[in-house]
DSSP file (Angstrom, degrees, kcal/mol; ACC not computed):
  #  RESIDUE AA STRUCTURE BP1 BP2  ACC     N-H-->O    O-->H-N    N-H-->O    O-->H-N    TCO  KAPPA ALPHA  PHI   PSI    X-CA   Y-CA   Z-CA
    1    1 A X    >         0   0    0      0, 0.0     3,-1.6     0, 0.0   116,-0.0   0.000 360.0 360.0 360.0 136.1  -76.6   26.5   26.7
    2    2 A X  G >   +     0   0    0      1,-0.3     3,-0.5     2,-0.2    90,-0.1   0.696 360.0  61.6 -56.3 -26.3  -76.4   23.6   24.5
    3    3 A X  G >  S+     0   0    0      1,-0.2     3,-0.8     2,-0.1    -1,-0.3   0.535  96.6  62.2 -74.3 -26.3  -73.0   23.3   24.3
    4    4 A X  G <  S+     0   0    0     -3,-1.6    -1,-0.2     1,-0.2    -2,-0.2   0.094  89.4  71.9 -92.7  20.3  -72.9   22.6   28.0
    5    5 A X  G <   +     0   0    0     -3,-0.5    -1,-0.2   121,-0.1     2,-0.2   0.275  61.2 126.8-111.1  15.1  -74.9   19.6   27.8
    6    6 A X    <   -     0   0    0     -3,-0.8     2,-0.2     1,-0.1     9,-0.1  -0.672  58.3-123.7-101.0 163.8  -72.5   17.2   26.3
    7    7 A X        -     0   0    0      7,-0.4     7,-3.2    -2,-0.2     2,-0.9  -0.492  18.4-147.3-108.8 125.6  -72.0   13.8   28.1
    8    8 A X  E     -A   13   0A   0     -2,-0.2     2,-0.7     5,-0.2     5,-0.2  -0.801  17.6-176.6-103.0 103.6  -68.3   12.9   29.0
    9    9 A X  E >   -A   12   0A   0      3,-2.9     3,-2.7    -2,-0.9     2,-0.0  -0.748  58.0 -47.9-113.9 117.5  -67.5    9.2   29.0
   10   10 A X  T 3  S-     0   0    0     -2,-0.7     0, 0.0     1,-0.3     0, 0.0  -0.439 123.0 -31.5  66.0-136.3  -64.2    7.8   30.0
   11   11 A X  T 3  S+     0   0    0      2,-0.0    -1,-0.3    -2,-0.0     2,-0.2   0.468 123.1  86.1 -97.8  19.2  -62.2   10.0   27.9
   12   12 A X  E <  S-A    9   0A   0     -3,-2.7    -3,-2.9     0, 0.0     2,-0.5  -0.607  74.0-118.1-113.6-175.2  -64.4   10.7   25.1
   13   13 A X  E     -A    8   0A   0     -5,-0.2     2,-1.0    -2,-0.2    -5,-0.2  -0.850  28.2-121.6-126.3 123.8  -67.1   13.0   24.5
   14   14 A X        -     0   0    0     -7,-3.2    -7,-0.4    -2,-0.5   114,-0.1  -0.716  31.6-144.3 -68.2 100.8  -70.8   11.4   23.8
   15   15 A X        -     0   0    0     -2,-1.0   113,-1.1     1,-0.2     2,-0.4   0.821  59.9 -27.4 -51.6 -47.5  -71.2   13.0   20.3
   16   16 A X        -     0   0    0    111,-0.3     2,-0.3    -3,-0.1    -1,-0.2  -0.996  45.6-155.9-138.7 141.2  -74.8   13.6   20.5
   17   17 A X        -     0   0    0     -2,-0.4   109,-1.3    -3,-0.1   110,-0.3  -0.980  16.5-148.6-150.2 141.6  -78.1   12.5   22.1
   18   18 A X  B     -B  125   0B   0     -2,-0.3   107,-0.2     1,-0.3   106,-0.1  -0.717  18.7-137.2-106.1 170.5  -81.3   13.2   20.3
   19   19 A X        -     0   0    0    105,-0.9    -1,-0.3    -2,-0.3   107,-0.1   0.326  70.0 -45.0 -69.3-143.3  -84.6   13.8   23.3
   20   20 A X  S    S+     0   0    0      2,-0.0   104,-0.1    -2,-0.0    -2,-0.0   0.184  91.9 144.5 -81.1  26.9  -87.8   12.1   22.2
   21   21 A X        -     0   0    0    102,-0.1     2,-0.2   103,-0.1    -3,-0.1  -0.409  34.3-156.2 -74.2 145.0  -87.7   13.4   18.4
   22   22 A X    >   -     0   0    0      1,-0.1     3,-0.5   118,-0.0   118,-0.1  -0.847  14.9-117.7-109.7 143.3  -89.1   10.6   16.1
   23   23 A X  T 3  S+     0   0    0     -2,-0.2   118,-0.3     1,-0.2    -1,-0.1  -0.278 101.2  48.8 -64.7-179.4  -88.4    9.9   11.9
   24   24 A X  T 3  S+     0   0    0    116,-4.7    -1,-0.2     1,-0.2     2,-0.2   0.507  85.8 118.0  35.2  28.3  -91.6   10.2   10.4
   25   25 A X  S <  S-     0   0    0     -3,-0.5   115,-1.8   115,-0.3     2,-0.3  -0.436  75.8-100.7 -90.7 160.1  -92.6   13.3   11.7
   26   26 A X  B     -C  139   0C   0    113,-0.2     2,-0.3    -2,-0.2   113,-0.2  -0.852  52.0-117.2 -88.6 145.5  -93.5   16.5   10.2
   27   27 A X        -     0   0    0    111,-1.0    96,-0.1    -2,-0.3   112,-0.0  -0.735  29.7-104.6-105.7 151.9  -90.2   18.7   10.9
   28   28 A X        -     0   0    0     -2,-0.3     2,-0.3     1,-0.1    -1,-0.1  -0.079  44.1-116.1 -74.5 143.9  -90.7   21.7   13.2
   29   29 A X        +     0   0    0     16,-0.0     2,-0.3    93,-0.0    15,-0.2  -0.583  40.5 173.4 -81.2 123.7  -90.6   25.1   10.7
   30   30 A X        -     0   0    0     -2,-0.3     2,-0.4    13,-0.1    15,-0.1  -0.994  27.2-145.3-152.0 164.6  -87.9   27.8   11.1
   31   31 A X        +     0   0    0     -2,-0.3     2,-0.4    13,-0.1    12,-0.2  -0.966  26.7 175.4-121.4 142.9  -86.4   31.0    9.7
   32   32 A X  E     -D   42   0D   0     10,-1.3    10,-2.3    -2,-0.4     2,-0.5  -0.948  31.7-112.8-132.9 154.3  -82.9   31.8    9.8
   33   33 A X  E     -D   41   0D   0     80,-0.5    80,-2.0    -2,-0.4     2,-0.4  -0.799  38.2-114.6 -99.9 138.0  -80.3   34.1    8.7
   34   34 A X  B     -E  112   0E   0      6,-2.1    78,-0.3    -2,-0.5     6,-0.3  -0.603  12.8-135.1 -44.7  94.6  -77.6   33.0    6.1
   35   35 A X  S    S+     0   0    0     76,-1.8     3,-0.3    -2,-0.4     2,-0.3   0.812  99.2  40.1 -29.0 -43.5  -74.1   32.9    7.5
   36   36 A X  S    S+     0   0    0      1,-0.4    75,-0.0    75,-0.4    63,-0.0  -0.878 106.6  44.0-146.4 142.7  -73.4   34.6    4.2
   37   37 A X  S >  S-     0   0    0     -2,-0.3     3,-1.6    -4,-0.0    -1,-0.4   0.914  76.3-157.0 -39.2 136.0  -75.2   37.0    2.9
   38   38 A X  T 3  S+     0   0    0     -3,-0.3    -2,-0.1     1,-0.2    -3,-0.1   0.719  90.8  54.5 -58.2 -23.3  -75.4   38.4    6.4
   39   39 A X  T 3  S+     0   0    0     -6,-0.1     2,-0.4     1,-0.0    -1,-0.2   0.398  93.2  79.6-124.5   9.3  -78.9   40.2    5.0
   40   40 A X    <   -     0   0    0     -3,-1.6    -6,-2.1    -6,-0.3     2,-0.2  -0.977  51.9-174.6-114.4 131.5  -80.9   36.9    3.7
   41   41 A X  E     -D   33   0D   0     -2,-0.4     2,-0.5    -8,-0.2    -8,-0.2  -0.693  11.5-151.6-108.9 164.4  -82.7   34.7    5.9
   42   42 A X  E     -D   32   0D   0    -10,-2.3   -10,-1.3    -2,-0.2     3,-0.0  -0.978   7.5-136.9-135.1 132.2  -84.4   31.3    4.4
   43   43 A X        -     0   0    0     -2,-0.5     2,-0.2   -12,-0.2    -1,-0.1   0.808  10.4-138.6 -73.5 -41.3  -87.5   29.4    5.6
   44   44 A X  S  > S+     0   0    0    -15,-0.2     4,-0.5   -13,-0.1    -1,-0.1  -0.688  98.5  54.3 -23.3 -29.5  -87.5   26.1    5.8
   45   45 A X  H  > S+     0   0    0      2,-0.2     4,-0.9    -2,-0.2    92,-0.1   0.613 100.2  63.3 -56.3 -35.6  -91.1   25.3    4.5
   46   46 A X  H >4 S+     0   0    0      1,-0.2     3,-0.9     2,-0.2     4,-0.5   0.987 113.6  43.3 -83.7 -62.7  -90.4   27.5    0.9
   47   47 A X  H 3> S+     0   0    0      1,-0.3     4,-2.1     2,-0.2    -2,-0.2   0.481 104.7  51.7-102.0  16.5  -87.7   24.7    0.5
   48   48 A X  H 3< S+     0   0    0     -4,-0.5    89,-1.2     2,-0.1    -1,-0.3   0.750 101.4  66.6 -83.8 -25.4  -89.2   21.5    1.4
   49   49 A X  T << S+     0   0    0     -4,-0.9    -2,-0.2    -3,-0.9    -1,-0.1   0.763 112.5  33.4 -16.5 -48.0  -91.9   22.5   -1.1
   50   50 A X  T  4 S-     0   0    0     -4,-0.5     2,-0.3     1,-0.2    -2,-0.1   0.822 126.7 -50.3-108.3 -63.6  -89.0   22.2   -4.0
   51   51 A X  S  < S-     0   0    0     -4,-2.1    -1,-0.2    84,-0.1    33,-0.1  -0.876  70.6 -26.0-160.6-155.3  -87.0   19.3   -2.4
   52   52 A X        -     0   0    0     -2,-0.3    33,-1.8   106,-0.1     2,-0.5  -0.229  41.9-151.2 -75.0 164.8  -85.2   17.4   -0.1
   53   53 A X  E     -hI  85 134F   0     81,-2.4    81,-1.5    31,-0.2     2,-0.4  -0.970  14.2-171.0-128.7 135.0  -83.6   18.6    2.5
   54   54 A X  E     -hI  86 133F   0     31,-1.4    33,-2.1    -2,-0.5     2,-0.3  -0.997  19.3-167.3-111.4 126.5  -80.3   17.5    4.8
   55   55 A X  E     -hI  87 132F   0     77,-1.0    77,-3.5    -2,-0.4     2,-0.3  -0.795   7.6-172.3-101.8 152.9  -79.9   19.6    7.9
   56   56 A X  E     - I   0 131F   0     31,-1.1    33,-0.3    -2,-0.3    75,-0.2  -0.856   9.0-157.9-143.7  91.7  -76.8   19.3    9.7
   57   57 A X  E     + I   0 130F   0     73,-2.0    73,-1.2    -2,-0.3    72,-0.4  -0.553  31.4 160.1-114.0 145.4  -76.9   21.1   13.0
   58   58 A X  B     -f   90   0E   0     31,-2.1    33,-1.2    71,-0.2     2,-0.3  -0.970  37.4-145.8-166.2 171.8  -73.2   21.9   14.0
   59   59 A X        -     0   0    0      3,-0.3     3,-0.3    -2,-0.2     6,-0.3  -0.971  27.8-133.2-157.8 146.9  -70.3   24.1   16.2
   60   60 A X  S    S+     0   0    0     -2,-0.3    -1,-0.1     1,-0.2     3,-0.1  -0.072 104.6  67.5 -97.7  47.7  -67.2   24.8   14.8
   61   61 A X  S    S+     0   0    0      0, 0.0     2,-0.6     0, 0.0    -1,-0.2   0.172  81.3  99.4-113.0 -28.1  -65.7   23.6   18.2
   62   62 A X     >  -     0   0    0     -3,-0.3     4,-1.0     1,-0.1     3,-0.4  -0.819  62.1-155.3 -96.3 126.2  -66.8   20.2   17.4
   63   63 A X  H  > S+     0   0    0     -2,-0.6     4,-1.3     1,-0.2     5,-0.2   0.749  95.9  44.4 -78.8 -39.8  -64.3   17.5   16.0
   64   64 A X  H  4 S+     0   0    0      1,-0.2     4,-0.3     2,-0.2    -1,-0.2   0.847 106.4  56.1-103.9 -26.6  -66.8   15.6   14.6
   65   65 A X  H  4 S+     0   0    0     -3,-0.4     3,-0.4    -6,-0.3    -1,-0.2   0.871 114.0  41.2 -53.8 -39.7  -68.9   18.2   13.0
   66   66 A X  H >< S+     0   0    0     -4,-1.0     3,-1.0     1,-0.3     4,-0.3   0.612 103.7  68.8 -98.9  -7.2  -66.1   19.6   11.1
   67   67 A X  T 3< S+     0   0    0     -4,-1.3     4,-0.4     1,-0.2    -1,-0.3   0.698 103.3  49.7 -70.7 -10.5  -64.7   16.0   10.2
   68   68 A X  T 3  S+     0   0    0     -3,-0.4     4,-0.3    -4,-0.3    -1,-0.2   0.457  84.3  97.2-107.6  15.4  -67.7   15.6    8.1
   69   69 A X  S X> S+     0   0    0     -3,-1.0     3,-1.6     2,-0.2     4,-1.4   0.920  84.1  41.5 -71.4 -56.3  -67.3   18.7    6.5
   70   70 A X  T 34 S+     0   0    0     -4,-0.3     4,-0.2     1,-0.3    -1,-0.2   0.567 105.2  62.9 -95.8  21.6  -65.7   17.6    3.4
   71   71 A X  T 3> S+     0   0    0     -4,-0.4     4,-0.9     2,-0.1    -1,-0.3   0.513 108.5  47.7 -80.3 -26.1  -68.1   14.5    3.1
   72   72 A X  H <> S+     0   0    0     -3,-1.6     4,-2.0    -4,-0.3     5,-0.3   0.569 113.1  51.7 -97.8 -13.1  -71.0   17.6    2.7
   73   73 A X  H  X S+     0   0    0     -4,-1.4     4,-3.7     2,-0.2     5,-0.2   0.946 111.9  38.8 -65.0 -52.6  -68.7   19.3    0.2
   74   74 A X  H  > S+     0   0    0     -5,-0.3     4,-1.6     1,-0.2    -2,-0.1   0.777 119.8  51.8 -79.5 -15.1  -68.2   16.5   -1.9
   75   75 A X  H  X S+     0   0    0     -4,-0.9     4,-3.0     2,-0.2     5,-0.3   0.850 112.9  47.6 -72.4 -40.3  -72.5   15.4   -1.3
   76   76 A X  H  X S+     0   0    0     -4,-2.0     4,-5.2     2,-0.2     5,-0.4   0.994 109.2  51.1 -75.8 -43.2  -73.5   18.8   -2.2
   77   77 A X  H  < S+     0   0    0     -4,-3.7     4,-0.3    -5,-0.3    -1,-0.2   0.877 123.6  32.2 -10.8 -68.2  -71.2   18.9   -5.5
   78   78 A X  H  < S+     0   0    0     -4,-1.6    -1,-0.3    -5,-0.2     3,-0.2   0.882 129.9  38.4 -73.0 -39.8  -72.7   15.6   -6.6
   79   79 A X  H  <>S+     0   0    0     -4,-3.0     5,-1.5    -3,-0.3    -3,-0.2   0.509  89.4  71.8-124.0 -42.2  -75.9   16.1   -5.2
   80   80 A X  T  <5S+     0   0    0     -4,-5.2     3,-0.4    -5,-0.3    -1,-0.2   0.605  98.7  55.2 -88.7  -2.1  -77.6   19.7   -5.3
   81   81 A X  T   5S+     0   0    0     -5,-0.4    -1,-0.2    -4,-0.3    -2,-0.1   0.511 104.8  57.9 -79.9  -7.5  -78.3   19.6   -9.2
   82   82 A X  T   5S-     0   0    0      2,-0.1    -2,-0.2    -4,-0.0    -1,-0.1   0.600 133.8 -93.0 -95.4  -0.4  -80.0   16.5   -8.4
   83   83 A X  T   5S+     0   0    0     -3,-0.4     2,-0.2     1,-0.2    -3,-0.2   0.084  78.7 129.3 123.2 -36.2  -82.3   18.3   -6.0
   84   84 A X      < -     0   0    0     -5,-1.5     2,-0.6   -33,-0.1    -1,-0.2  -0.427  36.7-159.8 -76.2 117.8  -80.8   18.2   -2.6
   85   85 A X  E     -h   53   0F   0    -33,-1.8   -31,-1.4    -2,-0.2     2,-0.4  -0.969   4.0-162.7-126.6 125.9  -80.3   21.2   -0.4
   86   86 A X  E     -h   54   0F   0     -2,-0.6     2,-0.4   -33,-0.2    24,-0.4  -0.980   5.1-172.1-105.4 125.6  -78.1   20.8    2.2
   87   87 A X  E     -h   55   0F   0    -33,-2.1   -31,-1.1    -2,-0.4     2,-1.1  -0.777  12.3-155.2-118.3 130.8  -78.4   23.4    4.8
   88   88 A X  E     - g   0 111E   0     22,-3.1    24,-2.0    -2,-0.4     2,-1.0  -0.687  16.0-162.1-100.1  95.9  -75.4   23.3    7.6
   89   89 A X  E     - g   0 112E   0     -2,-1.1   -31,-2.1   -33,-0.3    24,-0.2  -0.579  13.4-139.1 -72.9  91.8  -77.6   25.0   10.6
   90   90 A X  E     -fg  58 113E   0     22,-1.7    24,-2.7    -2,-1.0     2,-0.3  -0.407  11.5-128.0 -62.5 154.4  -74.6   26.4   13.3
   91   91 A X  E     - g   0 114E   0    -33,-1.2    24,-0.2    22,-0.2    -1,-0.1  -0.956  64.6 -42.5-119.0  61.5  -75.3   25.8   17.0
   92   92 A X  S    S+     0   0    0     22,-2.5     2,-0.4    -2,-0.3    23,-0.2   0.930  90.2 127.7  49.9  64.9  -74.9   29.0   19.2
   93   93 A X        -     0   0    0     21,-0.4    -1,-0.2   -34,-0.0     5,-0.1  -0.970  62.5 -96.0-148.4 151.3  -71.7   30.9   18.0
   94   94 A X        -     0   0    0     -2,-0.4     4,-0.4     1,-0.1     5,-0.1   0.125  29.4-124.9 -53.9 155.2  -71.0   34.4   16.9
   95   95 A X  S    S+     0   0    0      2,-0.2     4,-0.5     1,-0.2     5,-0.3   0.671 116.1  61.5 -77.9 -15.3  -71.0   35.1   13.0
   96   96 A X  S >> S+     0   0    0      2,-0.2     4,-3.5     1,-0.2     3,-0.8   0.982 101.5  49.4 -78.7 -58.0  -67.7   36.5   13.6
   97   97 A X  H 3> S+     0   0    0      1,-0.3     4,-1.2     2,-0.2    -1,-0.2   0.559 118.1  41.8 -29.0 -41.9  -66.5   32.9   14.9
   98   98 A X  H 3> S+     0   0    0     -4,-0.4     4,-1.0     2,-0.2    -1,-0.3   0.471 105.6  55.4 -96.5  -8.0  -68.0   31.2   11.8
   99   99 A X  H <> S+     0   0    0     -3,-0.8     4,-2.7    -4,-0.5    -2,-0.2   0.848 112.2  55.0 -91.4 -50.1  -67.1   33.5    9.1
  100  100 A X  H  < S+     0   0    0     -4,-3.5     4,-0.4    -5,-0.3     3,-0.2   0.864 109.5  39.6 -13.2 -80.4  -63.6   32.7   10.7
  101  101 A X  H >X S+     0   0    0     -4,-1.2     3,-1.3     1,-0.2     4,-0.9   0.853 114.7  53.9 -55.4 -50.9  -63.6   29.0   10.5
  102  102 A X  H 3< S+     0   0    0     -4,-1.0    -1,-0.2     1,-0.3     5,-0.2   0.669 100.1  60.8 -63.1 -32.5  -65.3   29.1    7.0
  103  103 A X  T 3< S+     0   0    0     -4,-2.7    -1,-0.3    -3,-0.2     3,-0.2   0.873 119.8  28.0 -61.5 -42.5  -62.5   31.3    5.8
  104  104 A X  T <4 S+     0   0    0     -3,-1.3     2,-0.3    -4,-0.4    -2,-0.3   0.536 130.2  40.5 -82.0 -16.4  -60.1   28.3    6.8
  105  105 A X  S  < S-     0   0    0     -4,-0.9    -1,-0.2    -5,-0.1    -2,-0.1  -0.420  90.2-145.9-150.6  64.2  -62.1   25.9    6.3
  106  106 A X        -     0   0    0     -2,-0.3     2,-0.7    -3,-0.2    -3,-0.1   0.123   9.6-169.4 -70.6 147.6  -64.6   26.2    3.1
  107  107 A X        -     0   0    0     -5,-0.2     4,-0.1     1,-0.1    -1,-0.1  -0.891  14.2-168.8-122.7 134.6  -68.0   25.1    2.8
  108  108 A X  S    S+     0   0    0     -2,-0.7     2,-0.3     2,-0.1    -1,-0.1   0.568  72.1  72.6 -85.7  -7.8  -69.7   25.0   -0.4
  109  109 A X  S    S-     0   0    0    -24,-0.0     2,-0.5     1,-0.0   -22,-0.1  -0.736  97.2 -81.5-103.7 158.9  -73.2   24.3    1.1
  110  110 A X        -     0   0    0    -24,-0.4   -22,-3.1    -2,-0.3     2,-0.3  -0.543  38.5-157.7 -67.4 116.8  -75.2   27.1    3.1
  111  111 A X  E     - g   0  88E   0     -2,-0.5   -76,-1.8   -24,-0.2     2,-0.4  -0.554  13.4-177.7 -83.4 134.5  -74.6   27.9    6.8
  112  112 A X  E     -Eg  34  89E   0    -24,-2.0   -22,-1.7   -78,-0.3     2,-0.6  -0.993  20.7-115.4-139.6 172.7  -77.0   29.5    9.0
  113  113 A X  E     + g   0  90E   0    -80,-2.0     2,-1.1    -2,-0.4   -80,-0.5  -0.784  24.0 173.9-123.3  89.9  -77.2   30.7   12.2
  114  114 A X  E     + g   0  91E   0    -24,-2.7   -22,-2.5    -2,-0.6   -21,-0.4  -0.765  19.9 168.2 -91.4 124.0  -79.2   29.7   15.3
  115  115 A X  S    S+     0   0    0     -2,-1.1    -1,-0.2   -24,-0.2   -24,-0.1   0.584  72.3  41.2-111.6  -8.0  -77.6   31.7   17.4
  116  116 A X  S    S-     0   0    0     -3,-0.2    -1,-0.2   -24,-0.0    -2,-0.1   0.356 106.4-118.9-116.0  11.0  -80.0   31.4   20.4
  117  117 A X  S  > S+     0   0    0      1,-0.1     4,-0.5   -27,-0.1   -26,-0.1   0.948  73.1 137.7  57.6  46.6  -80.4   27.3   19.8
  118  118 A X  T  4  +     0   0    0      2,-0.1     4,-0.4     3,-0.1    -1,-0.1   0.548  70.0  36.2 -93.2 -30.8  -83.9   28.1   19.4
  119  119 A X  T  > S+     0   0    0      2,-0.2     4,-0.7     3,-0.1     6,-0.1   0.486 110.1  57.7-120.5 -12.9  -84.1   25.8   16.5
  120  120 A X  H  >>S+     0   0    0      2,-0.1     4,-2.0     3,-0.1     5,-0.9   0.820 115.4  45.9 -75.6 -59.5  -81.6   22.9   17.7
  121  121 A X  H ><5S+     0   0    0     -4,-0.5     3,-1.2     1,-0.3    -2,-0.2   0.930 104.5  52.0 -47.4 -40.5  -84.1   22.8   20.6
  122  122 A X  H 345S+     0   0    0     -4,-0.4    -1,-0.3     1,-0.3    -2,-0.1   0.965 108.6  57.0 -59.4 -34.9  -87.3   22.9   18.7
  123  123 A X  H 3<5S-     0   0    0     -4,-0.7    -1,-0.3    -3,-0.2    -2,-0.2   0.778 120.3-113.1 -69.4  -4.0  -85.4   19.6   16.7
  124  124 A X  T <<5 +     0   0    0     -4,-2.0  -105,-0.9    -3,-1.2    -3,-0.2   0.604  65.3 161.4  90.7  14.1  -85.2   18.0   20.3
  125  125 A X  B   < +B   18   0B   0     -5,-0.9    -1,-0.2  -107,-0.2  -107,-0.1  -0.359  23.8 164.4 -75.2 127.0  -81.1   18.4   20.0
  126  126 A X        +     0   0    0   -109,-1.3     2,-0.3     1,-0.3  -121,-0.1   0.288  68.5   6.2-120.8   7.2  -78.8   18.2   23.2
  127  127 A X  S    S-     0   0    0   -110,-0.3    -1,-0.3     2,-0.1  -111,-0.3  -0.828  85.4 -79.7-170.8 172.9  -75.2   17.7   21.6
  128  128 A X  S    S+     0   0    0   -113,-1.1     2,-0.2    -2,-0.3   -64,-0.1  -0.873  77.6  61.0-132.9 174.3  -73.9   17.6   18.4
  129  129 A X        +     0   0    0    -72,-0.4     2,-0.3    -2,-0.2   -71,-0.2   0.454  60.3 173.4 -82.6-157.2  -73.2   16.7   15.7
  130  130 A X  E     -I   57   0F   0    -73,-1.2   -73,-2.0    -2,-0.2     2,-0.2  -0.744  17.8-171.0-158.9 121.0  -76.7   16.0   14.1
  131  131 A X  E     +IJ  56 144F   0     13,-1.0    13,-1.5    -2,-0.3   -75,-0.3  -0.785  10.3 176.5-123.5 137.2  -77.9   15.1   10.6
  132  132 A X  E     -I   55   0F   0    -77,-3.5   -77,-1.0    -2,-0.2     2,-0.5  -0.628  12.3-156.6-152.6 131.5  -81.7   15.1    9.7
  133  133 A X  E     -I   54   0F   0      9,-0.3     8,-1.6   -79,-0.2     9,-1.4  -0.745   4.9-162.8 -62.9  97.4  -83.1   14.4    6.2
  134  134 A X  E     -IK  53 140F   0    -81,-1.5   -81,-2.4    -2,-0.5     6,-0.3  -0.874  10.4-141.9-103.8 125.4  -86.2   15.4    5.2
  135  135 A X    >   -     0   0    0      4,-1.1     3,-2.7    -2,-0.6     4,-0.2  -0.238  51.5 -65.8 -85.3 153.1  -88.2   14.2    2.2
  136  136 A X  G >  S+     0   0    0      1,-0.2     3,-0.6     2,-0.2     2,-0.4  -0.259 128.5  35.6 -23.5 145.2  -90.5   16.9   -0.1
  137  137 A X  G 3  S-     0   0    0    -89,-1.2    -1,-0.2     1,-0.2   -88,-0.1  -0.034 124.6 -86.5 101.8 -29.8  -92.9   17.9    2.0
  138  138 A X  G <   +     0   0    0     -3,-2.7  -111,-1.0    -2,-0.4    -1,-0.2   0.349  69.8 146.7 120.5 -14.5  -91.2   18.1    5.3
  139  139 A X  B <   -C   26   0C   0     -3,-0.6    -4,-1.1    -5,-0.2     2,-0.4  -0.375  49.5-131.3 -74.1 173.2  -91.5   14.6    6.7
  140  140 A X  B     +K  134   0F   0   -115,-1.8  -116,-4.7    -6,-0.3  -115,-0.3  -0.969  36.7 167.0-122.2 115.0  -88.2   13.7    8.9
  141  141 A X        +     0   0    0     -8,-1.6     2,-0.3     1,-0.4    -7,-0.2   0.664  68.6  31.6-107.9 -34.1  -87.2   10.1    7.3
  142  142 A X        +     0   0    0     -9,-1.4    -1,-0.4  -119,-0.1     2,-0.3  -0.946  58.7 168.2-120.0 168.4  -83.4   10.0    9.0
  143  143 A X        +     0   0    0     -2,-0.3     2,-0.2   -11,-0.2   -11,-0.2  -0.757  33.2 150.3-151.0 127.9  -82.7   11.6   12.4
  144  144 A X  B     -J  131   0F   0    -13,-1.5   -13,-1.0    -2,-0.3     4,-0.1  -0.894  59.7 -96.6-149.0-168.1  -79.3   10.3   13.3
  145  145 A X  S    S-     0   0    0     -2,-0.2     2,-0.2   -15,-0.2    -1,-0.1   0.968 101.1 -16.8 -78.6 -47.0  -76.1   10.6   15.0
  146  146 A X  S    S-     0   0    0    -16,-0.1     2,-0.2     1,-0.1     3,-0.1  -0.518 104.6 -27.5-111.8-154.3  -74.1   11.7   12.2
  147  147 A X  S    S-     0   0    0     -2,-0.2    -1,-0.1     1,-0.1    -2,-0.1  -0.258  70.8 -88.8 -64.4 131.3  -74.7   11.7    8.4
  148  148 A X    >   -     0   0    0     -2,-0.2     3,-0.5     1,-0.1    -1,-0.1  -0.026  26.3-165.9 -13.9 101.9  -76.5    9.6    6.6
  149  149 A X  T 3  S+     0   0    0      1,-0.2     3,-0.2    -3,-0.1    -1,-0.1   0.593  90.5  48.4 -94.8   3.6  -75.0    6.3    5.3
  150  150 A X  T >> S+     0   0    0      1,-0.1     3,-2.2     2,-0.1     4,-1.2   0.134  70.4 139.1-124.2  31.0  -77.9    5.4    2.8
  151  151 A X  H <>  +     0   0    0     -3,-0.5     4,-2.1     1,-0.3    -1,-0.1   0.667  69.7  55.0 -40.3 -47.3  -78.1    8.9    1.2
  152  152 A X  H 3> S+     0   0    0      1,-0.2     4,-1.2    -3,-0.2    -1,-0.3   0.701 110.7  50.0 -78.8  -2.9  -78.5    7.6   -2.2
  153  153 A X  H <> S+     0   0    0     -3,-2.2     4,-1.0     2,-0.2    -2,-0.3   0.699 108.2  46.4 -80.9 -36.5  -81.5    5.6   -0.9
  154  154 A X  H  X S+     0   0    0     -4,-1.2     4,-0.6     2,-0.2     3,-0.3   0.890 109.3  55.4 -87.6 -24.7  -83.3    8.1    0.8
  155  155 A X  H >< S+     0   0    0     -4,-2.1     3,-1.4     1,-0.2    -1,-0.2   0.914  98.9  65.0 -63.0 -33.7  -82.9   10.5   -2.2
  156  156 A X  H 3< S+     0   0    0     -4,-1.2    -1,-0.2     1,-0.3    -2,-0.2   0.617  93.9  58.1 -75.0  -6.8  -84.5    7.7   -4.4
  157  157 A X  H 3<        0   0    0     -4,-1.0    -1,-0.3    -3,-0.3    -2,-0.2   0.663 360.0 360.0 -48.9 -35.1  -87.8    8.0   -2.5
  158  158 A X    <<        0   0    0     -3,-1.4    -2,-0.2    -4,-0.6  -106,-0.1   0.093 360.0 360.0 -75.8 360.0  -87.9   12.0   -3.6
């Protein structure tokens, strides 16, 4: 389970470690179901086609995912008329769990649900949280430990 791989140092918690995943790669293709509506799924390929993409792989368990929640609020606001779909891809937890949190705790971008880590794995992911950016087309330009910090830069390549 994914969640049982993060690395405990002194008294803090190793946010993340990516495997051998590279930037400039094409990023691995997946389908998922929408937190919300429970009865649409999205591809990932139909919307790198259109634009750019920030994935955000995340557990609402994790302090650092959810710190960065209203930094994605305030990104998609500004952001998604300009082209930019931010997709928050959850990390192996129940819908029940997330519908929960999201009730407390709003997000204005679209959640979906790897619920078997099928699709953290395919990204090379062992911890969270995890940001990766994708240009038109699919290529993976950031892969990092958290969000982006040069956002309006990477958009101005797209």
């Amino acid at each position: 389970m994914l969640s049982s791989l993060g690395l405990i140092v002194g008294i803090g918690v190793v946010p993340f470690i990516f495997s051998q995943r590279k930037a400039s790669a094409t990023a691995p293709n997946f389908t998922l179901n929408f937190l919300i509506p429970q009865d649409r799924a999205i591809t990932l390929s139909d919307i790198v086609k259109e634009r750019p993409v920030l994935l955000v792989f995340w557990a609402t368990w994790c302090p650092s995912c959810t710190a960065e929640i209203p930094t994605l609020n305030t990104w998609y606001e500004k952001y998604h008329s300009q082209g930019l779909e931010i997709l928050a891809v959850n990390v192996q937890e129940p819908r029940k769990r997330i519908t929960e949190f999201v009730k407390k705790t709003p997000m204005n971008y679209p959640s979906l649900l790897d619920e078997n880590g099928e699709v953290a794995a395919r990204y090379g992911l062992v911890g969270l949280p995890a940001a990766v950016f994708l240009a038109r087309g699919g290529e993976i330009i950031y892969y990092g430990f958290g969000l982006p910090d040069n956002l309006d830069q990477l958009l101005a390549k797209n």
